[in-house]
C-alpha positions in Angstrom: 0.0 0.0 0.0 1.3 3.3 -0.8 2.0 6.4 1.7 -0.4 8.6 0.1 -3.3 5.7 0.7 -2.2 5.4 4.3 -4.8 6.0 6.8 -3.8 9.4 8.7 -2.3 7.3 12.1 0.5 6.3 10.1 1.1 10.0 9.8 1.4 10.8 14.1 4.7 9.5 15.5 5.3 7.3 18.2 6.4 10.1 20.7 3.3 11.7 19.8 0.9 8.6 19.8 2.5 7.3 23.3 1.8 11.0 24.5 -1.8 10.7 23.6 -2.4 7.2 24.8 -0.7 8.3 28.3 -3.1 11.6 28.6 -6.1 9.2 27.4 -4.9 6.6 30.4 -4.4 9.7 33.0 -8.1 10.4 32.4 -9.4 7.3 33.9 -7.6 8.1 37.4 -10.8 10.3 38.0 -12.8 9.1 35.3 -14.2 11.6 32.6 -13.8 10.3 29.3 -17.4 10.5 28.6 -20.0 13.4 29.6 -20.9 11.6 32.6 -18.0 12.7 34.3 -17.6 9.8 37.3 -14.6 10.8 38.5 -14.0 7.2 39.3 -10.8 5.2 39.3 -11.3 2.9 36.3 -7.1 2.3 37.1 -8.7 0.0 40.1 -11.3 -0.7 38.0 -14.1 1.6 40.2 -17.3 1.1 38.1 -18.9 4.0 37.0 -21.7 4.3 34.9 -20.6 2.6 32.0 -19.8 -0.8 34.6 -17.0 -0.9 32.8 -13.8 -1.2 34.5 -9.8 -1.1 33.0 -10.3 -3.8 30.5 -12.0 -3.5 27.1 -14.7 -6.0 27.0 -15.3 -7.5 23.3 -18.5 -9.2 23.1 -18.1 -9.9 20.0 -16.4 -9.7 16.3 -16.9 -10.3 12.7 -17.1 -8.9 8.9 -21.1 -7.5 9.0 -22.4 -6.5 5.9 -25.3 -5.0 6.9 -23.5 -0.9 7.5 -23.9 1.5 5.0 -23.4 0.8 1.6 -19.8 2.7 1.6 -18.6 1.0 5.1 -19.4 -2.5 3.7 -18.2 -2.0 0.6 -17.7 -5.7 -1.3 -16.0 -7.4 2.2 -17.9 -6.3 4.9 -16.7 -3.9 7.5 -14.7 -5.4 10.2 -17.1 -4.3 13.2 -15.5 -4.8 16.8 -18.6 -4.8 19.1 -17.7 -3.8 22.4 -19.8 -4.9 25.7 -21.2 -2.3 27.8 -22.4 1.1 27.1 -22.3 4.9 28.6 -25.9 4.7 27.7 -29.3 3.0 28.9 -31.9 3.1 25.8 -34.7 1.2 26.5 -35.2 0.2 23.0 -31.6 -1.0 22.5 -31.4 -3.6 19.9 -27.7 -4.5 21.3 -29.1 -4.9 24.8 -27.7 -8.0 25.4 -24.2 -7.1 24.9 -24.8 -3.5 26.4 -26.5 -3.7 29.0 -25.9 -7.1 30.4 -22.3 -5.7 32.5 -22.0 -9.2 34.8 -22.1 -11.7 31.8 -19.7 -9.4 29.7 -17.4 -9.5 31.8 -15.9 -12.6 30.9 -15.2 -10.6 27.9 -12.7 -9.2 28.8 -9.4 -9.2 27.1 -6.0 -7.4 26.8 -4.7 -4.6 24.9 -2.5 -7.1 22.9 -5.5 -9.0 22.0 -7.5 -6.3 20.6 -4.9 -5.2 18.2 -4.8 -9.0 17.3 -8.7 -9.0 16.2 -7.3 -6.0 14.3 -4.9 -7.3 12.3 -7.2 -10.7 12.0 -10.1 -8.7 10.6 -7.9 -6.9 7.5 -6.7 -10.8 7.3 -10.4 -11.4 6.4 -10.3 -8.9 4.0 -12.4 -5.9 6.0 -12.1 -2.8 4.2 -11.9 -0.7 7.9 -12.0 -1.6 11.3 -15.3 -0.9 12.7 -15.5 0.1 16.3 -18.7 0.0 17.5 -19.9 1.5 21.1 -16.5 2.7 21.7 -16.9 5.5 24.2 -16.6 4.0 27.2 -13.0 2.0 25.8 -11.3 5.3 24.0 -7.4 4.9 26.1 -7.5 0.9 25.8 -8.7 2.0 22.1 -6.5 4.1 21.3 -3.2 2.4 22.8 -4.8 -1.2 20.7 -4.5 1.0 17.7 -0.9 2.1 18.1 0.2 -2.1 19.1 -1.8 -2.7 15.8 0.3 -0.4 13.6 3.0 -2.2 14.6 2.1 -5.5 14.0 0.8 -4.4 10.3 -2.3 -2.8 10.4 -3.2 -1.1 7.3 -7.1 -0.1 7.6 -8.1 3.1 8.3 -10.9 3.0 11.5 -14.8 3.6 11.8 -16.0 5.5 14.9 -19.7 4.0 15.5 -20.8 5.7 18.3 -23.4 6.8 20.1 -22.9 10.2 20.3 -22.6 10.9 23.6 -18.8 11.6 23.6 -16.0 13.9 25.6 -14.7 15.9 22.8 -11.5 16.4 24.9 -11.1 12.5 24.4 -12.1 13.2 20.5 -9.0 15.5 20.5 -6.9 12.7 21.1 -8.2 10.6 18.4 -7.7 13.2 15.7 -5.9 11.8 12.7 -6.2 8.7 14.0 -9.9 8.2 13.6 -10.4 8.8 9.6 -14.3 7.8 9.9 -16.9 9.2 12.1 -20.2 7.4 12.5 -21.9 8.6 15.2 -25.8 8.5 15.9 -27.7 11.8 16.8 -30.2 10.0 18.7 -32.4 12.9 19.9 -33.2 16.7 19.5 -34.2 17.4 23.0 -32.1 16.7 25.9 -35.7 15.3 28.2 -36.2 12.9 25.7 -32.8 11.3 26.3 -33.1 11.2 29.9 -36.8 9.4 29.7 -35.4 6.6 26.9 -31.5 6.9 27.6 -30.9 7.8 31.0 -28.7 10.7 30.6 -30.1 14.5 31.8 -28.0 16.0 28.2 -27.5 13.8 25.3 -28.5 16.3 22.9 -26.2 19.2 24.5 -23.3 16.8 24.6 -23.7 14.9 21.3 -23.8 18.4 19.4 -20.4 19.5 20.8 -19.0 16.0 19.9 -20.4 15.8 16.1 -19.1 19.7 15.9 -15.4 18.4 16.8 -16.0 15.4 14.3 -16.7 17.7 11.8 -14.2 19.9 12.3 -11.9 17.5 12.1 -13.0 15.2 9.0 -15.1 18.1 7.4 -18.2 17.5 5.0 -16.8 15.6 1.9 -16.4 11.8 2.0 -12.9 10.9 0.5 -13.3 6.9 -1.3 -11.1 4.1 -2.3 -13.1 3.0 -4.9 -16.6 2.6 -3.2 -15.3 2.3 0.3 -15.3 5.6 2.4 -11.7 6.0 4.0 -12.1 9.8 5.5 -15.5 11.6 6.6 -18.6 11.9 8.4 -21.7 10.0 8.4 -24.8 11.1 11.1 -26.9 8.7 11.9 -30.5 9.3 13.4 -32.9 6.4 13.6 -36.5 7.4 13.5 -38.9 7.0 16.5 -42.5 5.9 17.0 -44.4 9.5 18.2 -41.8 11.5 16.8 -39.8 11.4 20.0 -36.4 11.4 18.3 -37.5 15.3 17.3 -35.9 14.5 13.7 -36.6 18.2 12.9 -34.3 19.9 15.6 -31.8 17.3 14.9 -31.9 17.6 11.1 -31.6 21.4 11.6 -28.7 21.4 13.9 -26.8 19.7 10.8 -27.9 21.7 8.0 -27.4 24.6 9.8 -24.7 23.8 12.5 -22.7 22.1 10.4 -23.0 22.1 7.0 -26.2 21.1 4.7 -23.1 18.6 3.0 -23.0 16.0 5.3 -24.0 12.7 4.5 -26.8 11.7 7.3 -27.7 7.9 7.1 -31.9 7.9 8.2 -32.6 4.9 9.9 -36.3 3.1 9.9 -35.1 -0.4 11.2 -37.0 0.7 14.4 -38.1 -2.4 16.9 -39.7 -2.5 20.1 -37.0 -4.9 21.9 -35.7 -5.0 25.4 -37.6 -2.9 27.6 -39.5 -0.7 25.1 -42.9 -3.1 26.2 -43.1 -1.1 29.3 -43.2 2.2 27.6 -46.5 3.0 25.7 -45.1 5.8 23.3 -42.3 3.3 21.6 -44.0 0.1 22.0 -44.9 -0.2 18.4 -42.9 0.0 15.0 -42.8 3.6 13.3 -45.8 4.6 11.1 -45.9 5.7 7.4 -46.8 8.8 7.9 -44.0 9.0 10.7 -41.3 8.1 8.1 -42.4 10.5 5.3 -42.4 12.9 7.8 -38.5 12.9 8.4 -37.6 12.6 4.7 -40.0 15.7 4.0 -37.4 17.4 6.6 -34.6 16.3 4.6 -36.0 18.1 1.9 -36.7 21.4 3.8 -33.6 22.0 5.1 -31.4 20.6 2.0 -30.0 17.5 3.0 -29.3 15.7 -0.2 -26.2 13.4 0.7 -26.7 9.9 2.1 -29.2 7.2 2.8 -32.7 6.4 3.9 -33.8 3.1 4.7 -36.6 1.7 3.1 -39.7 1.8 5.3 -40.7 -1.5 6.0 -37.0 -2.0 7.7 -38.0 -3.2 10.9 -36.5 -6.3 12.4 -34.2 -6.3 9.2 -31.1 -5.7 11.2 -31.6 -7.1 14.7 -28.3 -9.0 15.8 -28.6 -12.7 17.6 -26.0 -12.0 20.2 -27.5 -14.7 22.5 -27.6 -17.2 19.6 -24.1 -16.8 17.8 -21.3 -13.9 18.9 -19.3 -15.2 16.0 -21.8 -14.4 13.4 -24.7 -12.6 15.0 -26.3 -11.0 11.8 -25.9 -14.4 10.5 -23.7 -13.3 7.5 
């Protein structure tokens, strides 16, 4: 592979890279490297809110085809699932993985192992290493990437997240992170407390997708038909209109840059403990997608994807059946 289709961490130097993985570690001491702010010892592995302690838990990992057309590409994207979450939705589709903190933690595994899995995915022929629900792992993340560039790694990284990210920790992944995938969840911060536990996701999540996007931009840069530098929003669509699509489709178009690609989700399902609450209990409606597209149109949003309505149950993982092959592949 040539220099100039290096991904950009081949471009930080090891002085530099052992700098940022040390500041990334020194923020677990008194743990803030997500908005909740702990200020826990994840060094003694002190559980916060994530339940996470000093080892990244990897529930599970595998080429997934089922990503966005330019993340999949022809291989598959080489998603690394990561057990636990900073977040509580109630609808989670991942719940068993994310919210399960006792069982996952036989999941555990070293820093040297993680950059294995690396390297084993691009063996597999991933176009990108996907890391999915990172937040809560960023220093173990980050100090897996730099072992993996030694042992060979070549693929540039995909930050699926769900948002709700310290952009202080984003800082450090700068030039190291060439994709950004995060979700934008909700338009109103009361929304995320009732469905994800957490008093200011949509305060937070802005701040973060602002220092994505300053430091990716709006253009997608390819490799063919694989994405290899940019930023993709993603906002799934809720039952009720409860994900407030219009303030969050605003903030981009107007907060960022009508340019960006946004990925609209409709794969809504009433899983996990969404029974018990009557205003998501159901699939989405018609009338309740059209709506959001409409919005797409208003304020000028003409890069990226939609899912086709009837999407539902189309991409729910098996976790609990196969954690080699959940989406069965």
């Amino acid at each position: 592979m040539s220099q100039q289709s290096l991904p950009s961490y081949f471009k930080i130097d090891e002085i530099d890279f052992e700098k940022r993985i040390k500041n990334a570690f020194n923020m677990l001491v008194k743990c803030n490297i997500c908005p909740h702010d702990c200020n826990i010892n994840r060094i003694e592995n002190v559980l916060g809110k994530c339940l996470s302690g000093i080892l990244p838990v990897v529930s599970s990992y595998t080429l997934h085809f089922g990503e966005e057309p330019v993340i999949s590409g022809k291989n598959g994207a080489g998603n690394i699932f990561f057990g636990n979450c900073n977040l509580k939705c109630v609808y989670c589709q991942n719940f068993e993985i994310s919210q399960n903190w006792k069982t996952e933690k036989v999941n555990e595994i070293s820093y040297e192992r993680l950059a294995e899995i690396m390297v084993e995915l691009q063996n597999r022929g991933a176009h990108n290493i996907g890391l999915v629900s990172p937040t809560h792992f960023t220093p173990q993340i980050l100090k897996s990437i730099f072992l993996a560039r030694k042992s060979g790694l070549n693929l540039p990284f995909v930050y699926n997240s769900n948002g709700y990210d310290s952009v202080e920790v984003l800082k450090l992944f700068k030039d190291v992170i060439d994709v950004y995938l995060p979700d934008l969840k909700y338009g109103d911060n009361q929304i995320g407390k009732q469905l994800s536990k957490v008093a200011n996701y949509f305060d937070k999540a802005k701040l973060a997708l602002k220092e994505m996007f300053n430091q990716v931009g709006e253009e997608l840069v390819f490799d063919g038909d694989v994405v290899v530098r940019g930023l993709i929003i993603r906002h799934l669509i809720l039952p009720n209109h409860l994900s407030e699509s219009e303030k969050v489709l605003e903030f981009i178009a107007k907060e960022l840059s009508p340019k960006v690609y946004v990925s609209i989700m409709s794969q809504y399902y009433p899983t996990h403990k969404a029974e018990k609450h009557i205003l998501i209990n159901r699939k989405i409606r018609a009338s309740e997608y059209e709506k959001v597209l409409s919005l797409l149109d208003k304020y000028k949003l003409e890069n990226g994807w939609t899912q086709e309505f009837e999407s539902s149950g189309n991409y729910l993982p098996g976790f609990d059946r196969d954690r080699k092959n959940p989406f069965n592949n």
